[in-house]
Structure formats: C-alpha cells, structure tokens
matplotlib code that plots the C-alpha trace (Angstrom):
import matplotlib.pyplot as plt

x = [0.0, 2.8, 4.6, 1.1, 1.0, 4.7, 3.9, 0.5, 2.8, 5.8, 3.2, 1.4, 4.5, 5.7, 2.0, 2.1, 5.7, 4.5, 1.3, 2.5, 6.5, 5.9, 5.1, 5.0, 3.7, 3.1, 4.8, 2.7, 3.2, 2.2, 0.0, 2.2, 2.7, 3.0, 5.3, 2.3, 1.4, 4.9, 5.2, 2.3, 4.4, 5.8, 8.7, 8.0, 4.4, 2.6, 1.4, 0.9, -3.2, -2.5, -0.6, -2.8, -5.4, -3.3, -1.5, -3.0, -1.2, 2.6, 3.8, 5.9, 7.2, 10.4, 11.2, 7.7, 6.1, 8.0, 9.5, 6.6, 7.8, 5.8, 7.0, 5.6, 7.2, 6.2, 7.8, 7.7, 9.2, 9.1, 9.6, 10.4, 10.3, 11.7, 14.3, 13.6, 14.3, 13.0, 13.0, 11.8, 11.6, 11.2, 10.5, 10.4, 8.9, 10.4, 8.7, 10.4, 8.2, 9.1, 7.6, 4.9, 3.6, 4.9, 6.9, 10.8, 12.2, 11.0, 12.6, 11.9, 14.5, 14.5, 16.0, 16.0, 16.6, 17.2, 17.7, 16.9, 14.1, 12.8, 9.5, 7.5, 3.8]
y = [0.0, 2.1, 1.6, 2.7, 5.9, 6.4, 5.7, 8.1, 11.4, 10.6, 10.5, 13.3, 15.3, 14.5, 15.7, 18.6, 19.5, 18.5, 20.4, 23.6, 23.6, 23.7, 25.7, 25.8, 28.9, 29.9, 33.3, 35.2, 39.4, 40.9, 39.9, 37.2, 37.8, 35.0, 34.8, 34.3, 38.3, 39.2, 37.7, 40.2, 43.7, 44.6, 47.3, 50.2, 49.4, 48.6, 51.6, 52.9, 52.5, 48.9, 47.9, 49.3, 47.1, 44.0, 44.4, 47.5, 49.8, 49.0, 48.3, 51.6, 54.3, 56.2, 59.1, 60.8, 57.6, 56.7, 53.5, 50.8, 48.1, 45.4, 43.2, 39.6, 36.7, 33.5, 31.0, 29.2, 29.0, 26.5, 26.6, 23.8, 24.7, 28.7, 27.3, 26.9, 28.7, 28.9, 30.3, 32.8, 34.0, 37.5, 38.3, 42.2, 43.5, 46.4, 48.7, 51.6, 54.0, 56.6, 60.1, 59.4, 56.7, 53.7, 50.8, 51.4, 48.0, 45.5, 43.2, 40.7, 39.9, 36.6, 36.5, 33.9, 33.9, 30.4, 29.6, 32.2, 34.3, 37.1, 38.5, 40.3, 39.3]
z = [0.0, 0.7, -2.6, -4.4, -1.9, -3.5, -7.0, -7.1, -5.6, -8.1, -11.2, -9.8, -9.2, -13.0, -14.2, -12.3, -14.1, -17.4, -17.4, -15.4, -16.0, -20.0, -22.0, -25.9, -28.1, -31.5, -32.6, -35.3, -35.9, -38.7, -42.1, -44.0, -47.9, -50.1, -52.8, -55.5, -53.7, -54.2, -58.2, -59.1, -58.2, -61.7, -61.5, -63.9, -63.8, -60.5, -58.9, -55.1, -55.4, -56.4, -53.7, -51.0, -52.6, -52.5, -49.1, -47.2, -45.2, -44.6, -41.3, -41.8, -44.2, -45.4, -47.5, -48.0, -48.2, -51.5, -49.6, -47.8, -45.9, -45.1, -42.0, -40.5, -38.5, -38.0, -35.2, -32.0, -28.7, -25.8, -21.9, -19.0, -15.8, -16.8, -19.5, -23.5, -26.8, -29.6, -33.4, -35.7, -39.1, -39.8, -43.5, -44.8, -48.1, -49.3, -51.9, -53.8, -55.3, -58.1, -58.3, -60.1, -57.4, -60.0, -58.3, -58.5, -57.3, -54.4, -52.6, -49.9, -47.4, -44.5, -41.2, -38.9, -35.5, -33.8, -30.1, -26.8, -29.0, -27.1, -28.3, -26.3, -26.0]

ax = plt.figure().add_subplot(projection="3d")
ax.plot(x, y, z, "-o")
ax.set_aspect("equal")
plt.show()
C-alpha cells in the first residue's frame, strides 16, 4: 500500500511538471505575404493605389512615403520549468516608389533567429 501511496505522488509530481512547468507557443506578428502576392508587383508598372489594394497599409514608411515596408514573423518558442528557446523567421517587403507613385524595385528579405528568441507578447 505504501509503494502505491509512493507511486501516485511521483506521477502526480511529473504531471504537475509537465502540465504547469511547459510551455509551448506559437509566434505570429504581422500579415504574412505569399510569394504568389509578391510575383504580381511589376517594377515600372505597378502603382501605389495597387498595392494598398493587395497588401493594405505598410507596417511603416520612409522618405515621404516613397519606400513601404511590409513586416511579419512567424515561429515558435518553448519553456520547461523557466528554461527553453525557440526560433523565428522575420521576413520584410520592401517597396520603392518613383515620383509618379509607380513601383521602382521591391525586394523581400529573410531573417531567422534560432535559439533564446525574445519577443514580447
């Protein structure tokens, strides 16, 4: 009886560390743009309206609102008992604008970030 008494508090003790010690979450900022989105800006020939239609307002702006960037991440990161990591991909569209409001070059740039990731909920 006294082994079963043992037996019960050391699987109760490992539950209690398994369902309150750990913790796992998903990191998502920011509207993700797929590559299919990305194919359709045309240098020379997309304009300003037509990307506010496709992606909305940028996450920020430079120059007079002649360069839009447009920022997400997507990743994960895990906890036991106060101690984990985790990783994270940050991707940024950059948009270029001419004077007359026409795209002047984009670009989309990947980061990664792999092990202690600190985001802030």
């Amino acid at each position: 009886m006294r082994g079963m008494k043992v037996f019960l508090a050391a699987m109760l003790s490992v539950c209690m560390v398994i369902g309150f010690g750990c913790s796992y979450k998903s990191i998502k900022h920011g509207e993700e743009i797929s590559d299919e989105q990305v194919a359709k800006i045309i240098d020379g020939k997309t304009t300003k309206e037509e990307i506010f239609i496709e992606f909305g307002n940028p996450s920020k702006t430079m120059d007079n609102e002649k360069v839009f960037f447009y920022n997400w991440t997507r990743g994960s990161k895990s906890s036991l008992l106060g101690l984990g990591g985790g990783s994270a991909y940050t991707h940024s569209l950059v948009i270029v604008f001419d004077e007359k409001g026409t795209v002047k070059s984009h670009k989309i740039t990947r980061g990664a970030t792999e092990g202690g990731v600190s985001v802030h909920d």
